[in-house]
C-alpha positions in Angstrom: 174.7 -77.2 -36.6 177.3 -78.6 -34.0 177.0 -79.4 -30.5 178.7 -76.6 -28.7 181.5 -77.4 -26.0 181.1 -77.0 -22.6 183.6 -74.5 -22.2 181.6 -72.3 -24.7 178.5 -73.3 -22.6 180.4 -71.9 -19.7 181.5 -68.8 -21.6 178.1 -67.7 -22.3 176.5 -68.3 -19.2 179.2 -66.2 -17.8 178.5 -63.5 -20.3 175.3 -63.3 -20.2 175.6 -63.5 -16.0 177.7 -60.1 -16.6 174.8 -58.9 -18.7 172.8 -59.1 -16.1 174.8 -57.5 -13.5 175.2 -60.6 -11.9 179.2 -60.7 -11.5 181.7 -63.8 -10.1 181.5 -63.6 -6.4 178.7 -61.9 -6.0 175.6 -63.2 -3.9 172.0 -62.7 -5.3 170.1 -61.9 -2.0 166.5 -61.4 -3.3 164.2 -64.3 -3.0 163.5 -66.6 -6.0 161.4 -65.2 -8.4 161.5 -61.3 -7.1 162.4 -58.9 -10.4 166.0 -57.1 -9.8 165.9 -53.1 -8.6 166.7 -51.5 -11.0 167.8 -47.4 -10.4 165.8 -45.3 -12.8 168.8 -43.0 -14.4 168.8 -39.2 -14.0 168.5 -37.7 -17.0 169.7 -33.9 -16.6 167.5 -32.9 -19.6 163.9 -31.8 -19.0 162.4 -33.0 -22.2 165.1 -35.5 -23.7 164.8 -37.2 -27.2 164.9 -40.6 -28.0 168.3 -41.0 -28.3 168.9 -40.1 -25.2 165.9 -41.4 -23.5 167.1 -44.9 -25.1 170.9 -44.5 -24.1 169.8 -43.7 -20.8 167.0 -46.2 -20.0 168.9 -49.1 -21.8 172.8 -49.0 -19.6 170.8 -48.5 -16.4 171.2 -52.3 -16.7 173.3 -53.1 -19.8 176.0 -51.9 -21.6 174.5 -49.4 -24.8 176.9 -51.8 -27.1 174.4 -55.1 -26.3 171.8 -53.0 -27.9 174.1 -52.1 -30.8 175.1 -55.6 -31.5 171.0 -56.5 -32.2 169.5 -55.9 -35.1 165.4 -57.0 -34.3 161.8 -56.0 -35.7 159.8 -54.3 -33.8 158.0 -57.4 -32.2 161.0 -58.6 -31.4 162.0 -55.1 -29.8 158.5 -55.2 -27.8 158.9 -58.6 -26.7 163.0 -57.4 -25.0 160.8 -54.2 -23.9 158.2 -55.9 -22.0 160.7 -57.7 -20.3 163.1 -55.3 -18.9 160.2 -53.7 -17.6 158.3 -57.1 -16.3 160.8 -59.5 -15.7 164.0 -57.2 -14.9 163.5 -54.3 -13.3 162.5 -51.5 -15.6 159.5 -50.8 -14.6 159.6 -46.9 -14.0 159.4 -46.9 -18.0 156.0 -45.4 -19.0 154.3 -46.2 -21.4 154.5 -43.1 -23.7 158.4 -43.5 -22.7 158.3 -47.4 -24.2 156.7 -46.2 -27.5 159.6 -43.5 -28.0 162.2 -46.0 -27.4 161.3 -49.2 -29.0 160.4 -46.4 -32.0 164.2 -45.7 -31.9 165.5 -48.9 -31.9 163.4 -50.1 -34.7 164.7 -47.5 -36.3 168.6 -47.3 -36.0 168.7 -51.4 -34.9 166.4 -52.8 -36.7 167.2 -55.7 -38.9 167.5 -53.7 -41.7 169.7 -50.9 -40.8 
């Protein structure tokens, strides 16, 4: 494997800064180690289905095309679950509402789909 060059050092910090929300220019004014707010989407439908649910829950932070792009097993999908809701902001996701989405993505991006 080669070294990578600093300027794509530089391009993935900066991508994965836009991930995050965290644009050029931008100040971060929560104290160190405080998780992000994170707005809970309003989903119109009273009962919606995974798809949804998943859409919905996943581009309150990200774009829905990072999620496309992975293709992970389910303890991998766990692990990224527990922490958008720990470490990132996502907390409002229930339990029952975890289970139905990592479900999901196991099974339309999982590693073997």
């Amino acid at each position: 494997m080669r070294p990578r060059s600093v300027a794509s050092l530089v391009i993935s910090g900066s991508a994965l800064a836009l991930v995050w929300g965290l644009a050029a220019g931008e100040e971060n004014h929560q104290p160190a180690g405080a998780v992000p707010a994170v707005q809970k989407p309003v989903i119109d439908e009273a009962n919606p289905g995974p798809e949804v649910l998943t859409r919905e829950y996943c581009s309150a932070c990200h774009s829905f095309q990072l999620v496309q792009a992975q293709r992970l097993n389910r303890a991998t999908w766990e692990w990224v679950m527990e922490d958008m809701v720990e470490q990132f902001g996502a907390g409002w996701i229930t339990p029952p509402e975890q289970t139905v989405i990592i479900d999901y993505l196991v099974e339309h991006y999982g590693p073997e789909k």
